[in-house]
KOLGU-4560 file (N, C-alpha, C; in nm, 3 decimals, padded with zeros to 5 digits):
<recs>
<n_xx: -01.589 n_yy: -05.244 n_zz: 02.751 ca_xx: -01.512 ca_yy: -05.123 ca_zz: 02.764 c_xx: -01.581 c_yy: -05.034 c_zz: 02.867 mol: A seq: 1 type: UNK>
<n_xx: -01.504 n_yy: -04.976 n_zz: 02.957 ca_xx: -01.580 ca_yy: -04.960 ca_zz: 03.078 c_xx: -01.645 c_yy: -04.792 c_zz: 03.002 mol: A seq: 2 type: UNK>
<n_xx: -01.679 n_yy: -04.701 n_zz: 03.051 ca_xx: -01.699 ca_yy: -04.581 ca_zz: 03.045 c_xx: -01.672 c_yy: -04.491 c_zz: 03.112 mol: A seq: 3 type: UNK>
<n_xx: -01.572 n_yy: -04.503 n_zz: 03.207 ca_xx: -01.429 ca_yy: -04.418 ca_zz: 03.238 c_xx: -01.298 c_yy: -04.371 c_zz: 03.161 mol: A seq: 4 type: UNK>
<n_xx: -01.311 n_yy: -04.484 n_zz: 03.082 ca_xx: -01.217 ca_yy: -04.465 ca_zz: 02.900 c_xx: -01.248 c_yy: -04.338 c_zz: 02.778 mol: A seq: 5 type: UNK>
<n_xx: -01.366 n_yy: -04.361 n_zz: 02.833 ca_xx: -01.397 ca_yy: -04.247 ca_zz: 02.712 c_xx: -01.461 c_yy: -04.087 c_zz: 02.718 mol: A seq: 6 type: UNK>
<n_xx: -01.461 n_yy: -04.071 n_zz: 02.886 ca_xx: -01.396 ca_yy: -03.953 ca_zz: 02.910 c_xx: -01.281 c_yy: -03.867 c_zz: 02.933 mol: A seq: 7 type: UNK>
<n_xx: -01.267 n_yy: -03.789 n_zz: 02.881 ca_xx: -01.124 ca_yy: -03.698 ca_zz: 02.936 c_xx: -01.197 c_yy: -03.607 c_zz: 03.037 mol: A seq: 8 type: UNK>
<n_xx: -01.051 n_yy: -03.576 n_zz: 03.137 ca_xx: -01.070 ca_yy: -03.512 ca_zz: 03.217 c_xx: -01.049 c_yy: -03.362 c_zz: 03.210 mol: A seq: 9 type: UNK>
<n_xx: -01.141 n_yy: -03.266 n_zz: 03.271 ca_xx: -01.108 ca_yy: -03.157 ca_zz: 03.273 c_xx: -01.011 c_yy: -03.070 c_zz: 03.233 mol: A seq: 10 type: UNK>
<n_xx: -00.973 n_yy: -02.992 n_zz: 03.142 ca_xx: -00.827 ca_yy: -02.932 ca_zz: 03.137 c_xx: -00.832 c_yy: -02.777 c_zz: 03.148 mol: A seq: 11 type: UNK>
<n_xx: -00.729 n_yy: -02.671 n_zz: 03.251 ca_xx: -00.808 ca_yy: -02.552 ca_zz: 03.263 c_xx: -00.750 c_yy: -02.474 c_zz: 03.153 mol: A seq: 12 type: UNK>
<n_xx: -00.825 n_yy: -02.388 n_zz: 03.162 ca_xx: -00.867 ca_yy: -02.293 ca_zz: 03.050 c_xx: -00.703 c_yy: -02.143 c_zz: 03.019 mol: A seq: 13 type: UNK>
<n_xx: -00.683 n_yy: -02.114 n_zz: 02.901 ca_xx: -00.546 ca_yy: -02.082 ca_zz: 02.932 c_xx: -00.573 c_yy: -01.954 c_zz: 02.971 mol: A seq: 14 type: UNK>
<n_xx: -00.492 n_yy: -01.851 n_zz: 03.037 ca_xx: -00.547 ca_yy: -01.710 ca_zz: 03.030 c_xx: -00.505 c_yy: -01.649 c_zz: 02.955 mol: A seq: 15 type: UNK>
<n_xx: -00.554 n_yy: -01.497 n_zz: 02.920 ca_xx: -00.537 ca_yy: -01.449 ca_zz: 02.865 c_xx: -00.399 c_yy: -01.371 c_zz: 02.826 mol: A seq: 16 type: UNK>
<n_xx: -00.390 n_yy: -01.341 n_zz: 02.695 ca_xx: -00.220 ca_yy: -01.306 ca_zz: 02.635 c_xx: -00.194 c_yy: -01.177 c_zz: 02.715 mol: A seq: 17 type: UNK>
<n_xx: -00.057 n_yy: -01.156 n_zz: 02.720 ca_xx: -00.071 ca_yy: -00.986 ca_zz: 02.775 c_xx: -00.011 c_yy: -00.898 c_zz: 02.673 mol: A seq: 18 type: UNK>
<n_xx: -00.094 n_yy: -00.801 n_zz: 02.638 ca_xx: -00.136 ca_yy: -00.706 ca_zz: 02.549 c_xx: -00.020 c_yy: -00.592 c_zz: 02.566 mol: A seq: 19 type: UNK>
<n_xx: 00.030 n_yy: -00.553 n_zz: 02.475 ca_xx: 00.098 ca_yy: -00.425 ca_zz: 02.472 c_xx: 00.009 c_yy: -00.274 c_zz: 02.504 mol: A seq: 20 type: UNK>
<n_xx: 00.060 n_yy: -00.197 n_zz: 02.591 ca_xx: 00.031 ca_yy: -00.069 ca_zz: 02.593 c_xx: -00.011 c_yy: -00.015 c_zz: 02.428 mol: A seq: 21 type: UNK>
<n_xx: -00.123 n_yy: 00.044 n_zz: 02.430 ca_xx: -00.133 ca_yy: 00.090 ca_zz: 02.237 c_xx: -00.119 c_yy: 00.252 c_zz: 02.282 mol: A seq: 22 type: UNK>
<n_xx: -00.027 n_yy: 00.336 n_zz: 02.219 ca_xx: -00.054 ca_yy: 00.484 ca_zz: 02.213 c_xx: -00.095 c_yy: 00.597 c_zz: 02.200 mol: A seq: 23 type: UNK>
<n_xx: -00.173 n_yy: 00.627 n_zz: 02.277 ca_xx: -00.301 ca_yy: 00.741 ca_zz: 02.285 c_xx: -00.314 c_yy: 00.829 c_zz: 02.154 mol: A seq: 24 type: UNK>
<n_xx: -00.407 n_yy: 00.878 n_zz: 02.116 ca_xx: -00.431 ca_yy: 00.975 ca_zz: 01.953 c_xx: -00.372 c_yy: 01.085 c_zz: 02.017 mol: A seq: 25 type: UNK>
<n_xx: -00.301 n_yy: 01.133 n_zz: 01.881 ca_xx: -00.292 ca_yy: 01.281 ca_zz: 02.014 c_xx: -00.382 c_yy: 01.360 c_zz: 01.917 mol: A seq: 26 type: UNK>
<n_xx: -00.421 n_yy: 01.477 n_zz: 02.006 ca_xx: -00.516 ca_yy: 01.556 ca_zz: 02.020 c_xx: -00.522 c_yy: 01.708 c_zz: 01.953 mol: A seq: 27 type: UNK>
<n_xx: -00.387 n_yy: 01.707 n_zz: 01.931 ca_xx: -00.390 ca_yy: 01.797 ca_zz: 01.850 c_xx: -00.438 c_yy: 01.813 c_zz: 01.715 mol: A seq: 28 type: UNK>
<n_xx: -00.481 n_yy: 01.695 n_zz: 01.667 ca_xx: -00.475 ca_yy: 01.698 ca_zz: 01.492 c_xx: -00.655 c_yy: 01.718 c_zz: 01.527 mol: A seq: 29 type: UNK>
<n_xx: -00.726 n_yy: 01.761 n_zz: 01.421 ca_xx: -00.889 ca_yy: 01.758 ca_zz: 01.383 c_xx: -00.917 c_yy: 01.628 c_zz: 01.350 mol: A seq: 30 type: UNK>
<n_xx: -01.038 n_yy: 01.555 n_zz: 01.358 ca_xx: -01.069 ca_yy: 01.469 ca_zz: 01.352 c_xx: -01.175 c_yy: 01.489 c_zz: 01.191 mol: A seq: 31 type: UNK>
<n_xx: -01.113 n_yy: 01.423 n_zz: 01.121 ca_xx: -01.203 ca_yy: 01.458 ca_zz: 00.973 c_xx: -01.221 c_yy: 01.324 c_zz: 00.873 mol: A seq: 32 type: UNK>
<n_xx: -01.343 n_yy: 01.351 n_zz: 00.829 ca_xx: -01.347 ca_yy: 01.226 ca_zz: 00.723 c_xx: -01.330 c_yy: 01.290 c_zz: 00.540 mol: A seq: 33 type: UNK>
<n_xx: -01.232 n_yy: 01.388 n_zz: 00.582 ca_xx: -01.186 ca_yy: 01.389 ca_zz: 00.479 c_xx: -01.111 c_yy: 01.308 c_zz: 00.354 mol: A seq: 34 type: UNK>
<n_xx: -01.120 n_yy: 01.265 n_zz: 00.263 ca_xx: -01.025 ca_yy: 01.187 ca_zz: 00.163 c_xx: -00.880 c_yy: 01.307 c_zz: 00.110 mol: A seq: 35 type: UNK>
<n_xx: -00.759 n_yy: 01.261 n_zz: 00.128 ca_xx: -00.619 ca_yy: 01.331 ca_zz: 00.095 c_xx: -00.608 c_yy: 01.315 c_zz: -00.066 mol: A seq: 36 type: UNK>
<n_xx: -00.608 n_yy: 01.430 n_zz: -00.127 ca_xx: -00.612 ca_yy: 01.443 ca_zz: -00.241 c_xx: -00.456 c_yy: 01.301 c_zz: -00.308 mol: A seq: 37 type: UNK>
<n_xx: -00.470 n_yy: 01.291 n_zz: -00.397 ca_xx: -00.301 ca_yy: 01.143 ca_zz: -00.431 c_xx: -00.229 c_yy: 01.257 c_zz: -00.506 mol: A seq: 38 type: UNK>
<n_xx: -00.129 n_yy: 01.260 n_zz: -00.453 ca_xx: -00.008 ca_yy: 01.350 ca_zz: -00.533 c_xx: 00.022 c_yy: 01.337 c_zz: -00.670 mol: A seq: 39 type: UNK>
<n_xx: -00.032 n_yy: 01.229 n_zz: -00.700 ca_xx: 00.009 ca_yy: 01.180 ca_zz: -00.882 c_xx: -00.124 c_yy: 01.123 c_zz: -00.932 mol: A seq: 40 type: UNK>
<n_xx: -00.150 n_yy: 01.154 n_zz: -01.038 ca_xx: -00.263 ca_yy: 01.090 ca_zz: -01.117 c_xx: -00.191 c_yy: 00.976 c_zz: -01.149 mol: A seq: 41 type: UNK>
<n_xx: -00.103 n_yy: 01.008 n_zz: -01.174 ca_xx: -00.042 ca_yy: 00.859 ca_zz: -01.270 c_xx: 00.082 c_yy: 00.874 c_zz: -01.196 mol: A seq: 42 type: UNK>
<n_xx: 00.145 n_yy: 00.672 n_zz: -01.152 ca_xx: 00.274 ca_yy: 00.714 ca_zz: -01.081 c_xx: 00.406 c_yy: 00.581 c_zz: -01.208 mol: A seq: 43 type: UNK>
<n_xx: 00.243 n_yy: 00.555 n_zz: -01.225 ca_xx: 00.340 ca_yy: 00.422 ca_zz: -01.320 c_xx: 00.281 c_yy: 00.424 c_zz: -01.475 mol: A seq: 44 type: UNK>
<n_xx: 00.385 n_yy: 00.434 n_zz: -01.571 ca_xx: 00.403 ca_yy: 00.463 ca_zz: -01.731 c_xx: 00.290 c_yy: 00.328 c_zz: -01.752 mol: A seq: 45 type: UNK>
<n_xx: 00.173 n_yy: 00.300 n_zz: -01.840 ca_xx: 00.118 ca_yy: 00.167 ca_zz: -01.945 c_xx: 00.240 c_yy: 00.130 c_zz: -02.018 mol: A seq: 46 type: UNK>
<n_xx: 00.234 n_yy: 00.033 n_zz: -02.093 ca_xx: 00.292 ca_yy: -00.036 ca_zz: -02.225 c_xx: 00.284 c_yy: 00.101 c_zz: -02.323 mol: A seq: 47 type: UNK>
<n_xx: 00.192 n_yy: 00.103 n_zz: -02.335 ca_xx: 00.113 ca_yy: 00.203 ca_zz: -02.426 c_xx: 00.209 c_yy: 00.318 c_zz: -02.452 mol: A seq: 48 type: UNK>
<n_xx: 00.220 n_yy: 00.427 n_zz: -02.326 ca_xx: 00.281 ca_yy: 00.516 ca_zz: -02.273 c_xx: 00.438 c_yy: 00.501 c_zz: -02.333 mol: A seq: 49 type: UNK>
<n_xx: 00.477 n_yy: 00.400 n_zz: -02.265 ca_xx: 00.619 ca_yy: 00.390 ca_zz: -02.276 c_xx: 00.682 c_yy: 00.368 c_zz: -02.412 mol: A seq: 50 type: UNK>
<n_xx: 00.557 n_yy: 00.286 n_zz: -02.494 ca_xx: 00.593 ca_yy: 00.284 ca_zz: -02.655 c_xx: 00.564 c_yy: 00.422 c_zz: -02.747 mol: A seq: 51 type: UNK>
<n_xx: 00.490 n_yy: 00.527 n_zz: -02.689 ca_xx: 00.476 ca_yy: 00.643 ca_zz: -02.719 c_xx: 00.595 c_yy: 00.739 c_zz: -02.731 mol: A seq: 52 type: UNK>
<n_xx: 00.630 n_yy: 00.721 n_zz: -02.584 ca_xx: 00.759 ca_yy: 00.779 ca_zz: -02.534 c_xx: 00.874 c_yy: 00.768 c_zz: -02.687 mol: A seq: 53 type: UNK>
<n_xx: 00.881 n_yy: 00.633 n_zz: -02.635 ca_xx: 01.012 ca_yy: 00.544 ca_zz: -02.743 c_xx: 01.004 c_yy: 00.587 c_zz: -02.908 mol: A seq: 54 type: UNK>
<n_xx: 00.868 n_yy: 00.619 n_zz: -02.910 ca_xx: 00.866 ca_yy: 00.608 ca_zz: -03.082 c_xx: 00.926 c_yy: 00.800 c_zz: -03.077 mol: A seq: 55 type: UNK>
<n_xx: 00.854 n_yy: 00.874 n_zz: -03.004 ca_xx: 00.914 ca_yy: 01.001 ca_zz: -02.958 c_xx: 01.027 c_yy: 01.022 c_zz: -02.977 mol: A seq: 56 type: UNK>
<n_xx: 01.106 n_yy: 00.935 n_zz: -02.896 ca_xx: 01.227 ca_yy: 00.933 ca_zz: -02.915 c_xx: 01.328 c_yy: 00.891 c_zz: -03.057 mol: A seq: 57 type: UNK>
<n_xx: 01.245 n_yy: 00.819 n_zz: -03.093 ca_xx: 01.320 ca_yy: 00.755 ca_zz: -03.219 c_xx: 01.279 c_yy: 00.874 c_zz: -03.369 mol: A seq: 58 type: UNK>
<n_xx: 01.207 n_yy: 00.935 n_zz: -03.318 ca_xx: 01.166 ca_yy: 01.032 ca_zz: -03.404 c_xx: 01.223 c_yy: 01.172 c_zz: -03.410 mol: A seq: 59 type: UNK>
<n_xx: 01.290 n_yy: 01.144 n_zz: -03.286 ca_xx: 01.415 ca_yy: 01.284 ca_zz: -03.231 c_xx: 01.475 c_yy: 01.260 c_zz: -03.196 mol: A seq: 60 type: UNK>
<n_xx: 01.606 n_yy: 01.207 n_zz: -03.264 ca_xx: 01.706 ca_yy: 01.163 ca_zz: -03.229 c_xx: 01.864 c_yy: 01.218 c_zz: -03.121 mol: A seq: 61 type: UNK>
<n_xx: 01.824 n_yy: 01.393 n_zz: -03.187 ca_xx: 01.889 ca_yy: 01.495 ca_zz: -03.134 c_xx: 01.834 c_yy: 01.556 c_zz: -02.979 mol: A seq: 62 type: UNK>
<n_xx: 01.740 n_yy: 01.532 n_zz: -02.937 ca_xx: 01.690 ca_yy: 01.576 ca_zz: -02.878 c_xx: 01.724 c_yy: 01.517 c_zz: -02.721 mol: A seq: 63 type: UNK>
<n_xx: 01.733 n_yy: 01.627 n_zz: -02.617 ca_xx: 01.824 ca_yy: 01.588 ca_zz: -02.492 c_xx: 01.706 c_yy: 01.538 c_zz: -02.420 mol: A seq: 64 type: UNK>
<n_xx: 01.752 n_yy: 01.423 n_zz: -02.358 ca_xx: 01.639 ca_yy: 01.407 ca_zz: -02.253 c_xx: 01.574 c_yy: 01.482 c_zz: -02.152 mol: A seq: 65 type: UNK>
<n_xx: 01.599 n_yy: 01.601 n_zz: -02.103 ca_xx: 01.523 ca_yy: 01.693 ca_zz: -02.051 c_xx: 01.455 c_yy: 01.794 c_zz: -02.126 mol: A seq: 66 type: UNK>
<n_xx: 01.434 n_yy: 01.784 n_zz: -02.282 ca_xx: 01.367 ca_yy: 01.849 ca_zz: -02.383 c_xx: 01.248 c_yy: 01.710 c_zz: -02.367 mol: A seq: 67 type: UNK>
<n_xx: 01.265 n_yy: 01.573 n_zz: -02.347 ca_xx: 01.198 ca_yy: 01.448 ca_zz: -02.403 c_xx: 01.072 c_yy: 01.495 c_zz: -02.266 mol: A seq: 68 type: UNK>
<n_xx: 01.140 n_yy: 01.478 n_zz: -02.197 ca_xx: 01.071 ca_yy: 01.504 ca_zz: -02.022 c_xx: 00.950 c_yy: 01.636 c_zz: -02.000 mol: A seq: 69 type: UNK>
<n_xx: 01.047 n_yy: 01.751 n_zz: -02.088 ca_xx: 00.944 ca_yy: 01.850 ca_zz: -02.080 c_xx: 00.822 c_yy: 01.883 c_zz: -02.165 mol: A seq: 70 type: UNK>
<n_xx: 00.830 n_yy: 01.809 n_zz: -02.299 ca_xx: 00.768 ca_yy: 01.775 ca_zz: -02.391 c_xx: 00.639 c_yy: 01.673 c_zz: -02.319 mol: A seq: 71 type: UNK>
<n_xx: 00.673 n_yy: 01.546 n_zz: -02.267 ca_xx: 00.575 ca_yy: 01.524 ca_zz: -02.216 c_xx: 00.490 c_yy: 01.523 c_zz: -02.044 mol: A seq: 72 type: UNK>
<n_xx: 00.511 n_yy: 01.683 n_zz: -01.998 ca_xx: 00.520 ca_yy: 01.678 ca_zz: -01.854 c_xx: 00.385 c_yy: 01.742 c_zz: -01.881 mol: A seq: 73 type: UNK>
<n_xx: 00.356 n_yy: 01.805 n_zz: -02.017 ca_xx: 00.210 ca_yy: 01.865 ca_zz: -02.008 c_xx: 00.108 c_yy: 01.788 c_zz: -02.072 mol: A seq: 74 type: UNK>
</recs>
């Protein structure tokens, strides 16, 4: 087997991708390493919660759902 077989030849190299324009910061805002306070402590009810709710409810039968809501908003 000669040893011209078991080289490959050269192959060129690809160039590079072309890149999108990226959009400058603007300059108006402060630059801070502040953390943004989260608008909700809680955004989603537990099991727990929701069986609380329910037994609430089953325990006040009369009671309008915006009495149920304000009851537990505090």
């Amino acid at each position: 087997m000669p040893a011209e077989l078991g080289e490959c030849r050269p192959h060129p190299k690809p160039a590079p991708y072309n890149q999108q324009p990226r959009a400058q910061p603007t300059k108006s805002t402060p630059a801070t390493s502040a953390i943004l306070a989260k608008p909700k402590r809680h955004e989603n009810l537990t099991l727990n919660d929701w069986l609380t709710v329910f037994a609430y409810i089953d325990e006040h039968p009369d009671l309008p759902q915006d009495q149920v809501v304000s009851y537990f908003s505090s």
